[in-house]
C-alpha positions in Angstrom: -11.8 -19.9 20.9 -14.0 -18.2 23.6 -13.4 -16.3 26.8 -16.5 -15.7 28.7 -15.6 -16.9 32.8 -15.8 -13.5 34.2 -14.7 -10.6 32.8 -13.1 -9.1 36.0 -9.3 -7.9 36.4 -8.3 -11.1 38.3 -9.1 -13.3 35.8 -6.8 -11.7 33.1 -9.0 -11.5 30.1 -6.2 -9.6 28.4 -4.4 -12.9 28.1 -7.0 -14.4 25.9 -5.7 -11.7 23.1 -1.9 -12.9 24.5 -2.6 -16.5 23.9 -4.7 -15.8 20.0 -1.6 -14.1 18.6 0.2 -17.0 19.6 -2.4 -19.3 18.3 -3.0 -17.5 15.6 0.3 -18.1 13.4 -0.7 -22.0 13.5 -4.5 -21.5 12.8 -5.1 -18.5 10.4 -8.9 -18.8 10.6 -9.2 -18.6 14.3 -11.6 -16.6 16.1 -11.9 -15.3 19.7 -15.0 -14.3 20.8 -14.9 -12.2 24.1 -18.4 -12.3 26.2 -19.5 -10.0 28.4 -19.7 -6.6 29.3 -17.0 -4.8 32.2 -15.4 -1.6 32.5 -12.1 -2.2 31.4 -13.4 -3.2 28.0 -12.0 -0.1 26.3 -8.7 -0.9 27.4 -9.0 -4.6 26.2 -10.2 -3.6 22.6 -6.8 -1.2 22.4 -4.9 -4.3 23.6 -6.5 -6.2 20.6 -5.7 -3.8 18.5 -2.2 -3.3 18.8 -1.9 -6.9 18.6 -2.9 -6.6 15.1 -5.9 -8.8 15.6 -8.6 -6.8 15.0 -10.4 -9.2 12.5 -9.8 -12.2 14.7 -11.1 -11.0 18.0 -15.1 -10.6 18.4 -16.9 -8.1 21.5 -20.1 -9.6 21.8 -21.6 -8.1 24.9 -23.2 -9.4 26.9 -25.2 -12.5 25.6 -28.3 -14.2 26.6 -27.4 -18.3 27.9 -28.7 -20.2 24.5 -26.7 -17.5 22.5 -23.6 -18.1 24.7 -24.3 -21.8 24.1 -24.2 -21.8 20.7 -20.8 -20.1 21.0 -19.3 -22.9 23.4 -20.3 -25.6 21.7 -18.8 -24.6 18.2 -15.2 -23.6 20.2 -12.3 -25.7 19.5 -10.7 -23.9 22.7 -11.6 -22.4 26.3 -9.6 -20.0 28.2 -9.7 -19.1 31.3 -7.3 -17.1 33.7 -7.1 -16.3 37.2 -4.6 -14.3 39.3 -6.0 -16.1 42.7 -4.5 -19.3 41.4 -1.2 -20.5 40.8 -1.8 -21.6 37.0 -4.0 -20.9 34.1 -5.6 -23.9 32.6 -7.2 -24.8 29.1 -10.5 -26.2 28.4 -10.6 -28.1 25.0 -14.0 -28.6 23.9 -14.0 -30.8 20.5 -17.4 -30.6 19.1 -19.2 -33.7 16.8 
């Protein structure tokens, strides 16, 4: 699973921890990697850890594009969230 559409307040990257502990209970070995670099980081990476998913959530900074890339194409799942619309929707990308 990977977050990595703007890592501002309005587009609710906390939920991307919200949604892999849900996730998480029907896929053990899931992984959410979290791109990008903002100020509210810290507060994210508490959020992830009272969550209890400390192993399953990765910071990876900021990332150059064939790095980030590599990440999309091996995700199973997309997520991204925004406050400006009226619904948060899921990309599914199935890799071959």
């Amino acid at each position: 699973m990977v977050y990595f559409r703007g890592v501002r307040p309005y587009k609710r990257p906390e939920e991307a921890s919200y949604l892999l502990s849900k996730v998480k209970k029907y896929f053990e070995n899931i992984t959410l990697f979290i791109v990008g670099e903002w100020p509210s980081k810290l507060a994210l990476e508490y959020l992830v850890k009272d969550l209890g998913l400390e192993g399953g959530a990765i910071f990876t900074g900021k990332l150059k594009t064939d790095q980030l890339a590599k990440i999309i194409s091996e995700a199973w799942l997309n997520y991204e969230g925004n406050t400006f619309c009226s619904w948060i929707y899921f990309w599914l990308i199935i890799t071959f």
